[in-house]
C-alpha positions in Angstrom: 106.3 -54.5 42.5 102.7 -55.7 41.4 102.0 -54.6 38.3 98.8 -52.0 37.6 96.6 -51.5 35.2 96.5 -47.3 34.4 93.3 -46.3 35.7 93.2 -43.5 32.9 90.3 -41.9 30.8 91.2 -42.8 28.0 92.5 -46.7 28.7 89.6 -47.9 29.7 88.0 -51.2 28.0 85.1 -50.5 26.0 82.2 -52.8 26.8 80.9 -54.9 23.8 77.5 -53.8 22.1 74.9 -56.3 22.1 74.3 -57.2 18.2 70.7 -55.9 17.1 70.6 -56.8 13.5 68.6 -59.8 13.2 70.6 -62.8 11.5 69.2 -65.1 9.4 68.7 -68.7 10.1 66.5 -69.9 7.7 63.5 -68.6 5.6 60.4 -70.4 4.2 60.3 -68.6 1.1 57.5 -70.6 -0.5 55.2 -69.2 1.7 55.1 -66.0 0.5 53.9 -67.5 -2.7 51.6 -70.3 -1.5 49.6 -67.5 1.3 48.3 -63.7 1.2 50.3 -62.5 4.2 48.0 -60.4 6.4 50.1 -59.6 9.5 53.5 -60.6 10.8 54.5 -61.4 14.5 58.2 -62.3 16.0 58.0 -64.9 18.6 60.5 -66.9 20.8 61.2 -70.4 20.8 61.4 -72.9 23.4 64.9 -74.9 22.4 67.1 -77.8 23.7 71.0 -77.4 24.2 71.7 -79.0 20.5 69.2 -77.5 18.6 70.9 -74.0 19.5 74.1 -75.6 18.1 72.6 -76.6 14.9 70.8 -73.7 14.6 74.2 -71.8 14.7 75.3 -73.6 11.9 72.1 -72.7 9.8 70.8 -76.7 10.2 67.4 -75.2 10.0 64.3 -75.8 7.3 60.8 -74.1 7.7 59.7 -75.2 4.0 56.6 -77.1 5.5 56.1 -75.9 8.8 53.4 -74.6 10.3 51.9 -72.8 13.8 49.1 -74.4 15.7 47.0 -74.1 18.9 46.8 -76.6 21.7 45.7 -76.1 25.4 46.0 -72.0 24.9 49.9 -72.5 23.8 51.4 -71.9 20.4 53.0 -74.9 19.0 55.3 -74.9 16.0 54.9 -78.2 14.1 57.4 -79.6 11.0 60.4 -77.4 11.3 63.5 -79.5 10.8 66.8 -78.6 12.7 69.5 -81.1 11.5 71.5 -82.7 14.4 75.0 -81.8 14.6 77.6 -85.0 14.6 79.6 -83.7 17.6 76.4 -83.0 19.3 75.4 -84.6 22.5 75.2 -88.8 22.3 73.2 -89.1 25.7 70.5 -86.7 24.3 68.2 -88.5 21.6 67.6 -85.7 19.1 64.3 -85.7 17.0 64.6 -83.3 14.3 61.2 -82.5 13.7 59.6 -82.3 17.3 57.3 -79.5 18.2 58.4 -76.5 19.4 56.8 -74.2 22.0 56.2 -70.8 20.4 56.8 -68.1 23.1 54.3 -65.6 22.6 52.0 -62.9 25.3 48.6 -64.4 25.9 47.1 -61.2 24.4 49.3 -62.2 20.8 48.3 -65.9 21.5 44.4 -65.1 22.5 44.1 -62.3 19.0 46.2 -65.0 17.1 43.9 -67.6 18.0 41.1 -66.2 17.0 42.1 -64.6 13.5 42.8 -68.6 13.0 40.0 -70.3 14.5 36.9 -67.9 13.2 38.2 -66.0 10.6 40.2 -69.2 9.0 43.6 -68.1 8.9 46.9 -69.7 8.8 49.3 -69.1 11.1 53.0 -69.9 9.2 56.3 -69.6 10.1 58.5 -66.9 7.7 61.6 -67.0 9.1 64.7 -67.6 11.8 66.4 -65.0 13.3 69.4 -64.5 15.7 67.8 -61.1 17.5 70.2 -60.0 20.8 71.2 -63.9 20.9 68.2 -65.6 21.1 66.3 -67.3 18.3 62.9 -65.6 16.9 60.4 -67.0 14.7 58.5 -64.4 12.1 55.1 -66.1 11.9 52.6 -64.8 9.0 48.8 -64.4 9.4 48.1 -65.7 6.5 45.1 -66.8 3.8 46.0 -69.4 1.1 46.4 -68.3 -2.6 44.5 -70.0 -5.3 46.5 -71.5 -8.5 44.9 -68.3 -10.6 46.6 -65.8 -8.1 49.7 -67.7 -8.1 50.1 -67.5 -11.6 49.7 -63.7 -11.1 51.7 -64.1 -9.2 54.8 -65.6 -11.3 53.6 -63.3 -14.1 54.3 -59.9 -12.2 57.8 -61.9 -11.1 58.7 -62.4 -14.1 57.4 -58.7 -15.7 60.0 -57.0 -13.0 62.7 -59.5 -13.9 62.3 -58.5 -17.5 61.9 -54.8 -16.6 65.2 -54.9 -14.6 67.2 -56.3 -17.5 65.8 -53.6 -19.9 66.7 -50.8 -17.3 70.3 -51.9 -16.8 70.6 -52.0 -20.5 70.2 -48.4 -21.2 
């Protein structure tokens, strides 16, 4: 007697759903305060084997990283991923290497020139996890004076104090 599996309706194995929801990896949240962000953009990244290892352990720093433009290819200079320890010894890992931004060359040809004529920045927001593949947010952006920042810090700080008084009563 071999044993069967019951080919019945209701038995059947559901298939897995593919996750959507973007996971974080990291975020460079100084950049909201140090740029006016004009336009956001998700682009791939081109990774080796143990930088997808560290990045699942949320090894990952954008703080001062930043997007350029070099033979008509998006390049993502000064992110850190952290080596793992149990990563592989044969592979030299440099942390800081540039990455290869995949992007359309429509996105990279408009990118381009928002930086190159009308002087923005192109900077990295955020990691993500989208469908299981990593995805960098970059920010058009245009840098903030020290008067705006202080604004800036003022208006924080007036909805900090505005919360408090609301949750009191």
């Amino acid at each position: 007697m071999s044993a069967r599996k019951s080919t019945k309706p209701g038995n059947s194995p559901k298939p897995k759903k593919a996750d959507t929801t973007p996971r974080l990896i990291a975020e460079n949240r100084k950049a909201r305060f140090d740029f006016y962000i004009e336009d956001q953009i998700e682009a791939g990244i081109a990774l080796q084997g143990w930088e997808v290892k560290s990045m699942r352990e949320a090894k990952a720093n954008l703080k001062e990283s930043y997007a350029i433009f070099r033979n008509d290819e998006a390049w993502l200079i000064g992110a850190h991923i952290t080596p793992l320890t149990s990563a592989s010894t044969h592979v030299e890992a440099n942390p800081v290497r540039m990455r290869k931004l995949l992007l359309h060359r429509r996105e990279i040809d408009r990118l381009k020139g928002a930086v190159e004529r009308d002087g923005y920045t192109l900077v990295p927001l955020a990691m993500n996890w989208v469908k299981g593949r990593a995805k960098v947010t970059l920010g058009l952006a245009k840098g903030k004076n020290v008067r705006d920042k202080r604004d800036s810090i003022k208006d924080r700080d007036w909805q900090r104090q505005k919360g408090r008084v609301l949750r009191r009563g």
